[in-house]
N, C-alpha and C positions, 0 to 999 in steps of 0.2 A: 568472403568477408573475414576479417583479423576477426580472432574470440576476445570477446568481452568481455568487463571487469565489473560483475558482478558488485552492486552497493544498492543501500537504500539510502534514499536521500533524507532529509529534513524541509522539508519545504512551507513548515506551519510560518503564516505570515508575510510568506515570500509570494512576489508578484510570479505571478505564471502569465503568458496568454496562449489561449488557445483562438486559430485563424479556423474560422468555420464555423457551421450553425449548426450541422445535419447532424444523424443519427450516430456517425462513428465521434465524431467532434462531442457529440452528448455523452458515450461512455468513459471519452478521455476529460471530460470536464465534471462527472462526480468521482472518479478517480481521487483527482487533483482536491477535490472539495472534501474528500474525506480524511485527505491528510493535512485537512488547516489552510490550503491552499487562497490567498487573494487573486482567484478570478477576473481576468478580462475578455472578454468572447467580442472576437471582432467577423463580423459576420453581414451579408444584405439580408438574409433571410435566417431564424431560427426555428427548429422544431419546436414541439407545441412544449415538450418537457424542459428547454431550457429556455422558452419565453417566459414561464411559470418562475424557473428561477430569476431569471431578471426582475420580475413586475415587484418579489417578495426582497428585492434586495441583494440579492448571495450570491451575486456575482455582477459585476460591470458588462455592459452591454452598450456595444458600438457599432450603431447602425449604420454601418457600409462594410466595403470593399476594404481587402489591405492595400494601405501604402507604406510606402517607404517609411521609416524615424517611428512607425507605430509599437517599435519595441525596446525602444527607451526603458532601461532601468528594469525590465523582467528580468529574474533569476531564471527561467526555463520558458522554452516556447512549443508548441505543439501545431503540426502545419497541418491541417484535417480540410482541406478545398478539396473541390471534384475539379480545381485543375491543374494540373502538372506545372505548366511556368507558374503560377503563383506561389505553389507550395516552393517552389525551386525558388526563388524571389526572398523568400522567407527565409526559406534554410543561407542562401545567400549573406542577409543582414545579418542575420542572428550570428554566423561565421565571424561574420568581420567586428561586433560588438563581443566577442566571445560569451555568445549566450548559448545554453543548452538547449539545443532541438533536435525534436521526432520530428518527421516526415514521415506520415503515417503507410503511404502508398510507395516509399523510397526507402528500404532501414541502409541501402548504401550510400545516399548522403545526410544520415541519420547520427547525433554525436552518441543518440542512446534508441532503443527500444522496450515497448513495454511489455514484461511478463504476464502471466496469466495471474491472477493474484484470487488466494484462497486467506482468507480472515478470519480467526475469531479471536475476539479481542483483539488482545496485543499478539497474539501469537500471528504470523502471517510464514505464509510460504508462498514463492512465485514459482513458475515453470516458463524456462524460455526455449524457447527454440532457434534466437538471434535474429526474428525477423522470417523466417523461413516456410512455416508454416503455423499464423496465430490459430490453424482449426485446430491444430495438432494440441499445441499448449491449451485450449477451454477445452479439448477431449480429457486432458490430464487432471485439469484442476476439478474438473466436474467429478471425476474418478476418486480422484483427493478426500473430495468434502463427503465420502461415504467412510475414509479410513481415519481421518482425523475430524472429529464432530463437535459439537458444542462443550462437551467436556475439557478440551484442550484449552479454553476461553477459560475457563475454572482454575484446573490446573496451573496456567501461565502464571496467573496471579498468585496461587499460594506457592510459587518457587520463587516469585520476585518478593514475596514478603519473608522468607525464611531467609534470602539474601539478607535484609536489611535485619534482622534480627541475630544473625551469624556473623554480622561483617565484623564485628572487635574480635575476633574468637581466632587461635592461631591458622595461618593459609593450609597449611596440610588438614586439620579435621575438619576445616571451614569445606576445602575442595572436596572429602571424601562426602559428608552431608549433603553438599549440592548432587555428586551422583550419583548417590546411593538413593534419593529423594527424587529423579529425573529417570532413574532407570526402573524405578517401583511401579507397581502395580495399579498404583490410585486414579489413573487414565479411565481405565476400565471398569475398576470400580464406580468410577463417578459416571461411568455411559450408563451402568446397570443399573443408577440409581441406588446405589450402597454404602449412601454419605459413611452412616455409622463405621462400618467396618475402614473406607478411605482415609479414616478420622483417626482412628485405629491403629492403622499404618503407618501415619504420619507421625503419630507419636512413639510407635517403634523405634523408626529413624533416630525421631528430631526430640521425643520429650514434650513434643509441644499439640496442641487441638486447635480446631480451629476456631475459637473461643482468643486465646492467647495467642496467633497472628494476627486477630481482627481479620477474619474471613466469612463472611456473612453469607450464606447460601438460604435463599429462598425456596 
């Protein structure tokens, strides 16, 4: 397989479909739901976790089999069958409509595949393995979520707010701020529970507390 060109997409809004109802079709459909995604689950049968979201609304559900023309107007598609010609069927349309598709059981007639994805907040990290081994990628990210922990959730935010408080400020002391503030110690601080002192820190840097970002920590 050619290496791949790593991106995160935008998809709030954007028509997705995922073909399939089952268990792997369920993780690639709260995926999708968590980045804003408009859901369609074309499926004869669904598990009991994305009947639930049907019944509540949050996503469209289409009680059969795929056919042809069912993917009209998606910005991405997700082929998750337990059967080979259909997914291939899929991957097929989506080709000739130039829509983006996985083939979950295929990443060689796949336009993309999905990384492991570790979150908090806005901060994310993926781990890929290009399709090669996803036990390998949920080994890593599971490894991940012990070194970067909820603190980085915290963190993310008071760098994206120091941006918008620094953005008129000239690019040389604006850039030195941003890494002198990114390479600091307040990560740690903030796992140990040592708001005060990360508070501290930051006004080393920056001058500023977090009072005067509008950063609220509960």
């Amino acid at each position: 397989m050619m290496k791949q060109y790593p991106v995160n997409l935008n998809l709030e809004g954007k028509k997705c479909i995922v073909v399939g109802g089952g268990k792997v079709a369920q993780r690639k459909v709260f995926g999708l739901i968590e980045c804003g995604a408009e859901l369609v689950v074309i499926s004869p049968k669904l598990v009991p976790k994305l009947r639930e979201l049907s019944d509540k609304g949050v996503i469209q559900y289409i009680n059969r089999s795929y056919r042809r023309g069912d993917l009209k107007r998606a910005q991405l598609v997700v082929a998750s069958t337990n059967s080979t010609s259909v997914n291939r069927q899929v991957a097929k349309e989506a080709s000739e409509l130039g829509i983006l598709v996985n083939v979950v059981s295929a990443p060689g007639i796949s336009d993309f595949t999905v990384p492991g994805v570790l979150r908090r907040g806005e901060f994310t990290i993926t781990v890929s393995t290009s399709g090669n081994s996803p036990a390998l990628s949920r080994r890593l990210r599971v490894e991940l979520e012990s070194v970067f922990g909820e603190e980085y959730e915290v963190f993310t935010q008071i760098l994206g707010k120091i941006r918008k408080k620094f953005q008129n400020i000239s690019p040389d002391y604006r850039k030195l701020v941003y890494t002198q503030v990114a390479m600091s110690g307040i990560p740690m601080l903030l796992r140990e529970k040592r708001v005060k002192e990360a508070e501290k820190e930051l006004k080393r840097i920056t001058g500023l507390g977090f009072e005067e970002i509008e950063l609220s920590l509960k």
